[in-house]
N, C-alpha and C positions, 0 to 999 in steps of 0.2 A: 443574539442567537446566530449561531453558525449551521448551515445544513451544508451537506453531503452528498451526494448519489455516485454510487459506481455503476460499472459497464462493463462490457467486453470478455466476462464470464464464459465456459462452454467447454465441451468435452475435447481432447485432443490426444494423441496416442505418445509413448514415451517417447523421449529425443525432441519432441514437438516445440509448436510456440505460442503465443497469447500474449496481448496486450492489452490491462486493463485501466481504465483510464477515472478517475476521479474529479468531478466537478463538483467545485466548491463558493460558497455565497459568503465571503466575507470579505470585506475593504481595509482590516486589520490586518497590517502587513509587519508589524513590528514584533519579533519574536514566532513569527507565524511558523509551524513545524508541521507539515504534511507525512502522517505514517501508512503503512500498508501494514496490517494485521493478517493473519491470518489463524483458521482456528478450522479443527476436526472433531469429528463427532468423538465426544468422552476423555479429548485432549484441553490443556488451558492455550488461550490465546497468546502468537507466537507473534513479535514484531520482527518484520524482514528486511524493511526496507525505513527509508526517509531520507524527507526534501528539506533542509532551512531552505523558505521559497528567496525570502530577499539576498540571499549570497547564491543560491544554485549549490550550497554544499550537499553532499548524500551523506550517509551513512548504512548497513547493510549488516544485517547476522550473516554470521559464518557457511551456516547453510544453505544459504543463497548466493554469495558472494561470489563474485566472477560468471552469474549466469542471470540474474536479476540486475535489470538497469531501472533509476526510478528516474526521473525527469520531466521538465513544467514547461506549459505556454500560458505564459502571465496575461498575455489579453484576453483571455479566454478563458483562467483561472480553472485551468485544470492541469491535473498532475496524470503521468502516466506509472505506469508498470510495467516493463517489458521485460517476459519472463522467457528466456530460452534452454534450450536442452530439459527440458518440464521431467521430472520423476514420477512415478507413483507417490511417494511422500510427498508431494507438494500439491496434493490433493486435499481441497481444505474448502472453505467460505473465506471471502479474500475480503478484508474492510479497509478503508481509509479511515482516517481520525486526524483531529487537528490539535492542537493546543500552541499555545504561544510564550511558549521557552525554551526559544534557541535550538530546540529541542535537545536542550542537557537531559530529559527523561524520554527518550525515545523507546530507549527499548522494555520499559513498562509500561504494560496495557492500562495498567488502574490509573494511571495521571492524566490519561486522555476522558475529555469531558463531551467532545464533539464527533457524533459517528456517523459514517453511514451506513445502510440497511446491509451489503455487503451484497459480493455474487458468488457463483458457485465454479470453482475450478475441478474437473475430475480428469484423470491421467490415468488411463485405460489402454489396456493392448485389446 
């Protein structure tokens, strides 16, 4: 069983910033893939980010890319999200999920089996 919990959720006004941080309970480190999800009301769930934890590789959608940094502290087995120049559109429930393949399926939501509850980002003038 792998659990979850995110953080660092909360309102912040355009151009702004937020880092939300994922802590995670598992000692499986082979294939391990740490994602950031995220999803809006009446939208399907968007992957934006991801960690292979054992290399430090990222990967990142196009709509985040160059403003979105994801990044780990393996002692401590949490993965961050550092989200800058925040939009209106990137106003969502922001989830981590794990799975353990390479993360060759990162950017589909359905292959991730392990979630957390998720937080809420809103991007407001």
């Amino acid at each position: 069983q792998v659990q979850l919990q995110e953080s660092g959720g909360g309102s912040v006004q355009p151009g702004g910033s937020l880092r939300l941080s994922c802590v995670y309970s598992t000692y499986i480190d082979t294939g391990r893939c740490i994602v950031w999800l995220r999803q809006s009301p009446g939208e399907e769930r968007e992957a934006v980010a991801a960690l292979l934890t054992a290399r430090g590789t990222t990967f990142y959608a196009e709509s985040v890319r160059g403003r979105f940094t994801t990044s780990q502290d393996n002692a401590n087995h949490t993965v961050y999200l550092q989200m800058n120049s925040l939009k209106p559109e990137d106003t969502a429930t922001y989830y981590c999920a794990a799975n353990f393949d390479f993360c060759s399926s990162w950017s589909r939501p359905s292959r991730f089996r392990y979630w957390g509850q998720g937080t809420q980002v809103t991007v407001s003038s």
